[in-house]
C-alpha positions as CSV (number, residue, x, y, z in Angstrom):
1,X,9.3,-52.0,-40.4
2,X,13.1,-52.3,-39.4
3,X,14.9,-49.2,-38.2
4,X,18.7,-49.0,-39.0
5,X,20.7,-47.2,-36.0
6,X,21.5,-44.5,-37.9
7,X,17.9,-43.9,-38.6
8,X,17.3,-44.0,-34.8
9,X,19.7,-41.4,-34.4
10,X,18.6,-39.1,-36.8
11,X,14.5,-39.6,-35.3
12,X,15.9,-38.9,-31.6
13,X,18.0,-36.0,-32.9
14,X,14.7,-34.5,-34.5
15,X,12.6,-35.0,-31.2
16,X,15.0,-33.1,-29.2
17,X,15.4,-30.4,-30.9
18,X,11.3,-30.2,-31.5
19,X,11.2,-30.6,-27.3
20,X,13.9,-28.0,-27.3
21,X,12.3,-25.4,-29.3
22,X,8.8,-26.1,-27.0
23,X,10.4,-25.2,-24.1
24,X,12.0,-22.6,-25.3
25,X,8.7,-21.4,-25.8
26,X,7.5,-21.6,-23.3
27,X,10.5,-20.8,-21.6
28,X,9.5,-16.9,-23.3
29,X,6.1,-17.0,-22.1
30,X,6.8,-17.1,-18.6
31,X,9.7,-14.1,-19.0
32,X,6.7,-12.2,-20.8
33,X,4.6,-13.3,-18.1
34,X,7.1,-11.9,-14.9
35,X,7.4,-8.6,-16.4
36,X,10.5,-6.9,-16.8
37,X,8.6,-3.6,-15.1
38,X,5.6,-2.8,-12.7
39,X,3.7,-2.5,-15.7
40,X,4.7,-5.2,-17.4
41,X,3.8,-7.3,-14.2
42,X,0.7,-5.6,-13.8
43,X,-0.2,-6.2,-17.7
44,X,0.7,-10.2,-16.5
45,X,-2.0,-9.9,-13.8
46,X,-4.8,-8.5,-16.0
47,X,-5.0,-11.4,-18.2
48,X,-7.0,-13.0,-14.7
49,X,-10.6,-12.1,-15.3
50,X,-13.3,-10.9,-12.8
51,X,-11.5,-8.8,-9.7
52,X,-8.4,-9.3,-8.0
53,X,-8.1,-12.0,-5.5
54,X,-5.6,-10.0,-3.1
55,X,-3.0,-11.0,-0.6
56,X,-1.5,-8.5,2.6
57,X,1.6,-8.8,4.5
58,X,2.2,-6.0,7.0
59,X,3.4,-4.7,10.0
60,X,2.4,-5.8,13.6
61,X,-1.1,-4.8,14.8
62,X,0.3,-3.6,18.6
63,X,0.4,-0.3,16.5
64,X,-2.9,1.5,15.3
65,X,-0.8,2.9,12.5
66,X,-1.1,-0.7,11.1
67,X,-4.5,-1.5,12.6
68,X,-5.6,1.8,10.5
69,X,-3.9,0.4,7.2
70,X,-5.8,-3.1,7.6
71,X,-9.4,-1.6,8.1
72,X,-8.0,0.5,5.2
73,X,-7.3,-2.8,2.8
74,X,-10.5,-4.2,4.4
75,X,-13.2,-1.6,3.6
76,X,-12.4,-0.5,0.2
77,X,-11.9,-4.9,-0.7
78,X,-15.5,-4.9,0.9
79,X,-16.7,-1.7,-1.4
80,X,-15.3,-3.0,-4.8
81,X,-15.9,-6.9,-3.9
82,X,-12.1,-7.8,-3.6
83,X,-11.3,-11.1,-2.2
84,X,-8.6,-10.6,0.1
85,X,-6.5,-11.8,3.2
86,X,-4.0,-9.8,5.7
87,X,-1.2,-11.1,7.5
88,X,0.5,-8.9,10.3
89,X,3.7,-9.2,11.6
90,X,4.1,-10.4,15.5
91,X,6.0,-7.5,16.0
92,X,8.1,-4.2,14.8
93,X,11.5,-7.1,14.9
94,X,9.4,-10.2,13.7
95,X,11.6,-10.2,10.1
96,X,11.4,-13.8,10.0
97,X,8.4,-14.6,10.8
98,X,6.9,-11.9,8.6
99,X,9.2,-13.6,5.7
100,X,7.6,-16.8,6.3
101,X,3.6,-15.3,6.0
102,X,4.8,-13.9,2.5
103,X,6.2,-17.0,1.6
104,X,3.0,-19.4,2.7
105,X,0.8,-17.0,0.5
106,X,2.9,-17.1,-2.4
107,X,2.0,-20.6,-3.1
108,X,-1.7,-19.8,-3.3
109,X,-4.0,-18.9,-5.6
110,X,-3.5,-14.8,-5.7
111,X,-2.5,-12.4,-8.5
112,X,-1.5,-9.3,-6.5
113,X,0.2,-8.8,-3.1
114,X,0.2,-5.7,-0.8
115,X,3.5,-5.7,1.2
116,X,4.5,-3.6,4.2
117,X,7.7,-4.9,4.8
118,X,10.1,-4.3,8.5
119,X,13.3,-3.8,6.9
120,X,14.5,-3.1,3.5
121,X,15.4,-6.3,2.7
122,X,13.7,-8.8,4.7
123,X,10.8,-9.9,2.1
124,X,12.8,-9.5,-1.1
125,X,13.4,-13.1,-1.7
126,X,9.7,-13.7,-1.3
127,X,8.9,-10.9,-3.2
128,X,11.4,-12.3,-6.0
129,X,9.6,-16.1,-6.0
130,X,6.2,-14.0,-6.7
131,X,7.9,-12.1,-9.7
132,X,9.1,-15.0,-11.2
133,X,5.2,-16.3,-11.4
134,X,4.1,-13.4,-13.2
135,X,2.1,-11.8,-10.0
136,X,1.6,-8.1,-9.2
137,X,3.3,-7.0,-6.0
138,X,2.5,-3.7,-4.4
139,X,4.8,-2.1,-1.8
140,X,3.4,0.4,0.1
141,X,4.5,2.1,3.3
142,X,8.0,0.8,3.8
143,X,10.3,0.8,1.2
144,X,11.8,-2.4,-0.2
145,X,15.3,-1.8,-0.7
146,X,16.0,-0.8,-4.6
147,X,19.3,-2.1,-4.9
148,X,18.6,-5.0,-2.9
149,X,15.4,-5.9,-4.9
150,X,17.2,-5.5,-8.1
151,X,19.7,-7.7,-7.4
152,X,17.5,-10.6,-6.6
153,X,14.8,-9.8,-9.7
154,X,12.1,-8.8,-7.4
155,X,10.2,-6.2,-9.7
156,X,7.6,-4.3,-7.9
157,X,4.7,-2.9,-9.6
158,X,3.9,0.3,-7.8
159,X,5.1,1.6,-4.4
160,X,2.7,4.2,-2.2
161,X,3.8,5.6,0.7
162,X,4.6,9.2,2.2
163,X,7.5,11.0,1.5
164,X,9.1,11.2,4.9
165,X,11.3,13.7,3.7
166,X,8.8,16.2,2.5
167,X,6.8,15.1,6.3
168,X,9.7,16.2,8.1
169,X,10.2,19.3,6.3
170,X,6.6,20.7,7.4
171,X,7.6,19.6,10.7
172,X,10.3,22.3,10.5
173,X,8.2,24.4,8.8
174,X,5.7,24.6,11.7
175,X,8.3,24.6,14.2
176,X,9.9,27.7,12.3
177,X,6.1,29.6,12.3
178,X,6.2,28.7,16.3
179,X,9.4,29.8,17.0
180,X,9.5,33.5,15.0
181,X,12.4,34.7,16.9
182,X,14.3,31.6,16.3
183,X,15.9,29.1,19.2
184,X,17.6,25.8,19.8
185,X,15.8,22.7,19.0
186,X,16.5,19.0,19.1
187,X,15.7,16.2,17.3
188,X,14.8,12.6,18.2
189,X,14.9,10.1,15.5
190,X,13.4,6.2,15.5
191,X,16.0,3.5,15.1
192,X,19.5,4.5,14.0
193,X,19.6,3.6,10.1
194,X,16.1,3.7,9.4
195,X,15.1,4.9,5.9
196,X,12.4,6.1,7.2
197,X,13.4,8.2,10.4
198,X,16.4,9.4,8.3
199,X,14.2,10.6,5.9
200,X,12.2,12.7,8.4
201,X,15.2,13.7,10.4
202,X,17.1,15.2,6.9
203,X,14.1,16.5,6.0
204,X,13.0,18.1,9.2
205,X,17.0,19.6,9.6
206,X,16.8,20.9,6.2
207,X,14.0,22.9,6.4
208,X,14.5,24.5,9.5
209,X,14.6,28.5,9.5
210,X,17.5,30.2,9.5
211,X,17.1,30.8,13.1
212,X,16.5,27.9,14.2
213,X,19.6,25.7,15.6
214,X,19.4,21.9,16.3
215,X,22.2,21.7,19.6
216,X,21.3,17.6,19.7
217,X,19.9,14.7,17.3
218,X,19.2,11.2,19.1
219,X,17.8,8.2,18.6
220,X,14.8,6.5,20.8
221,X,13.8,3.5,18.7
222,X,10.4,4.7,17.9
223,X,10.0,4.4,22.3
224,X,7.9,6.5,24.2
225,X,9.4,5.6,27.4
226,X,12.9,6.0,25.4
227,X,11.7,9.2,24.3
228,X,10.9,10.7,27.5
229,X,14.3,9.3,28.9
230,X,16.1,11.0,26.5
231,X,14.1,14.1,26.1
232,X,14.3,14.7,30.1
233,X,18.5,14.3,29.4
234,X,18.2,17.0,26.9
235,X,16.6,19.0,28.7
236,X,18.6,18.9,31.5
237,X,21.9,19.8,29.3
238,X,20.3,21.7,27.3
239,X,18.1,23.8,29.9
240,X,17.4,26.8,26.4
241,X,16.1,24.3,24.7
242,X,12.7,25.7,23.3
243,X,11.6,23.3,20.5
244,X,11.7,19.3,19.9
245,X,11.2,17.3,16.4
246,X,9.9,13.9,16.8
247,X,10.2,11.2,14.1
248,X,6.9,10.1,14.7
249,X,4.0,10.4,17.0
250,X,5.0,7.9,20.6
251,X,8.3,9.7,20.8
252,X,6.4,13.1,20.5
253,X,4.3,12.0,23.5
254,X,7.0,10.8,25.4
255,X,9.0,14.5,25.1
256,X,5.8,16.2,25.9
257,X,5.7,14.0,29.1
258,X,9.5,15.5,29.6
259,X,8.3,18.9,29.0
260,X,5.6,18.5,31.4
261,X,7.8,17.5,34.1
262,X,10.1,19.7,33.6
263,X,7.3,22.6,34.2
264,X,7.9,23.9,31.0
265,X,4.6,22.9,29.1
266,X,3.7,26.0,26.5
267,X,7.2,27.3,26.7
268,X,9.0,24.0,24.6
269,X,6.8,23.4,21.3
270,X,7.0,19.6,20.5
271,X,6.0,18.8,16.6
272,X,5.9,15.0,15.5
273,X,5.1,12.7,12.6
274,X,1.9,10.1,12.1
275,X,-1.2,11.9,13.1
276,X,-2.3,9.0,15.6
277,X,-5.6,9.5,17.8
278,X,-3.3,9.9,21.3
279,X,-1.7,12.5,19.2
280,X,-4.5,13.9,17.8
281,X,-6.1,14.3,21.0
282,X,-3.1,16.2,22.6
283,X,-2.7,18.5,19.7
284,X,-6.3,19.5,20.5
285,X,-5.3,20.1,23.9
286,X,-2.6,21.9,23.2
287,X,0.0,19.4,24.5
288,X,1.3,18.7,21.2
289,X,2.2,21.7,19.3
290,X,1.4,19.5,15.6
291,X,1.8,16.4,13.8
292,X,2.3,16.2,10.4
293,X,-0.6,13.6,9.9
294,X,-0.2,10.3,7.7
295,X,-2.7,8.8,6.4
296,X,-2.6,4.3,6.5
297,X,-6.0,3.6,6.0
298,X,-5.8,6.0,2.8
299,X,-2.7,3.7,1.6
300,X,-4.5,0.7,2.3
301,X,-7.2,1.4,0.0
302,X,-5.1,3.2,-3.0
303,X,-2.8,-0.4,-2.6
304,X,-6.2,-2.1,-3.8
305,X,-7.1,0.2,-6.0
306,X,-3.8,-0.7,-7.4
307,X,-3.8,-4.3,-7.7
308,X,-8.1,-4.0,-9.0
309,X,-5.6,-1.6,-11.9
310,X,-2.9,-4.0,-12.1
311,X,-5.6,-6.7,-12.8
312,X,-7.6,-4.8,-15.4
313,X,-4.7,-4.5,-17.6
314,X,-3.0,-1.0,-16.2
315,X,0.1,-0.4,-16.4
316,X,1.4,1.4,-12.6
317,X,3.1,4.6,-12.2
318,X,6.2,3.7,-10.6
319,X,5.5,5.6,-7.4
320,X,2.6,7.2,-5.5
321,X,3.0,9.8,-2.9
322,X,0.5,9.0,-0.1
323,X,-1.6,11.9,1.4
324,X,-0.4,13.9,4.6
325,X,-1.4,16.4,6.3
326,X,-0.3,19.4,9.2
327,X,-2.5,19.0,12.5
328,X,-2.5,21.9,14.7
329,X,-5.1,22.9,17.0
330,X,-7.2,24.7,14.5
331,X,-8.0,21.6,12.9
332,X,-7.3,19.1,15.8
333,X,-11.2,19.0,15.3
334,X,-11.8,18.1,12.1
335,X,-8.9,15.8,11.9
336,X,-11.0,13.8,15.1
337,X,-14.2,13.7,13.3
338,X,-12.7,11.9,10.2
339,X,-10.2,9.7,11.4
340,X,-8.8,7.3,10.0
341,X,-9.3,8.9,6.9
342,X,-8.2,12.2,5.9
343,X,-10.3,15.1,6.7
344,X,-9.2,16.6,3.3
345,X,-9.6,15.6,-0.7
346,X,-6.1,14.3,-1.8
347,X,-5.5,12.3,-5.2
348,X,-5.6,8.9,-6.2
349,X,-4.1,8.2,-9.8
350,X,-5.4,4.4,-9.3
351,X,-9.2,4.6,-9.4
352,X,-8.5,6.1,-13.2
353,X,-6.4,3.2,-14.1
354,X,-9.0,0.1,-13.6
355,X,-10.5,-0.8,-16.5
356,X,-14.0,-1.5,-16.6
């Protein structure tokens, strides 16, 4: 049969706007399929059946901080027969290069993703090409920027980490209870503009006893060797000095290396953050006054028992404090015995959330 040209125009007319509606379509499917919350996206992830097929991207292993998250992810994958892979960082500065792990797992065949990230910032993009597929991504430690993340569409699911704030404030707590008649401290923080340092610093400086008087606040890049350099100034300027807050455990050992040689050992009380097993061992000892103990190998098992939620269909509480804990010499003991787990009960709202 002949077609006039006008007939051919309205027959092309008709298939594109049929081809226009499809993708449309489809077009909706895959915005339903992102999410436009963590529970959305973990609603996306639970259409996969059997368990999760999970993907890790954290910090360097040089640090048993991180070495204690991976056997963390690794043991409780093993338990609950979750198939999954960690990548680690070269180092605490490797932004690039841990950028580039996310980005080579994103092409493959996972529907969740654990990330640890350096910086704020650093794996949002990647995190934003794994939205856009519909997959589940957990952030748990380190904070991914909020306004950063929003701005590029990268929706996270869940984030589970320790509030470093309400860490630092039992720092000061204990310090407080150690110094009764009150005293001038100081304060040495990890890299200047770090979340998470400021968070422990404001928190520690805020919940300080009203006798207590912080005379200097530095920064020794999360150093040992810093730490002691700048603890053994303090001291020297500050010869009254009678208390030191830590942001985290390898500073704390470096000032009680300071104390030591400045023959003041008992007489200075050092408290820190992480609970790590040099620190541990010198609390028991006596070296280390405390440390306000966190627990990575607890977050790396609650972020799978997150992503095995995710995948059942559960929709993610939008943030998870992680478990912590005060170390002093009373429990240096116990603390020893369990590590790298916690030595006490804490909660997990995930285990709940899978659906059998």
């Amino acid at each position: 049969m002949q077609v006039t040209n006008a007939q051919a125009t309205k027959r092309a007319t008709r298939t594109l706007a049929i081809a226009a509606l499809a993708a449309a379509g489809a077009l909706g499917l895959a915005a339903c399929g992102s999410g436009s919350t963590g529970g959305a996206a973990g609603s996306s992830a639970g259409q996969a059946s059997g368990p999760p097929k999970v993907a890790a991207v954290i910090k360097g292993l040089d640090n048993p901080f991180f070495q204690a998250m991976q056997k963390g992810i690794e043991d409780n994958s093993g338990t609950a027969g979750v198939q999954t892979t960690v990548q680690a960082a070269t180092s605490v500065t490797d932004t690039t290069g841990q950028a580039d792990k996310l980005t080579g797992l994103a092409g493959q065949d996972y529907n969740c993703y654990l990330v640890n990230p350096i910086s704020g910032t650093n794996l949002v993009q990647g995190i934003a090409q794994l939205a856009a597929s519909g997959k589940t991504i957990v952030n748990i430690d380190s904070p991914v920027d909020p306004a950063a993340a929003q701005a590029a569409n990268a929706k996270i699911a869940t984030y589970i980490g320790t509030d470093n704030a309400a860490a630092g404030k039992t720092a000061a707590q204990e310090l407080s209870r150690l110094l009764p008649s009150g005293g001038k401290v100081a304060v040495v923080g990890g890299i200047a503009g770090d979340v998470t340092s400021g968070d422990r610093v404001q928190g520690f400086t805020g919940g300080v006893g009203p006798g207590i008087q912080v005379v200097q606040q530095v920064a020794a890049n999360w150093d040992r060797q810093e730490a002691l350099t700048q603890a053994t100034n303090i001291l020297a300027a500050h010869p009254d000095v009678t208390g030191f807050f830590a942001a985290n455990d390898d500073m704390g050992l470096g000032i009680t290396r300071a104390v030591a040689n400045a023959g003041k050992s008992g007489q200075v009380k050092v408290v820190s953050v992480d609970g790590n097993p040099d620190a541990l061992a010198a609390v028991k000892t006596g070296e280390l006054a405390a440390t306000v103990a966190q627990y990575p190998y607890a977050i790396g098992q609650m972020g799978v028992d997150a992503c095995r939620a995710a995948v059942s269909g559960a929709t993610l509480p939008a943030k998870v404090d992680a478990p912590v804990a005060l170390i002093t010499k009373d429990t240096a003991d116990q603390a020893i015995a369990a590590a790298p787990k916690p030595f006490a009960a804490y909660s997990n709202p995930f285990t709940a959330l899978i659906k059998k």
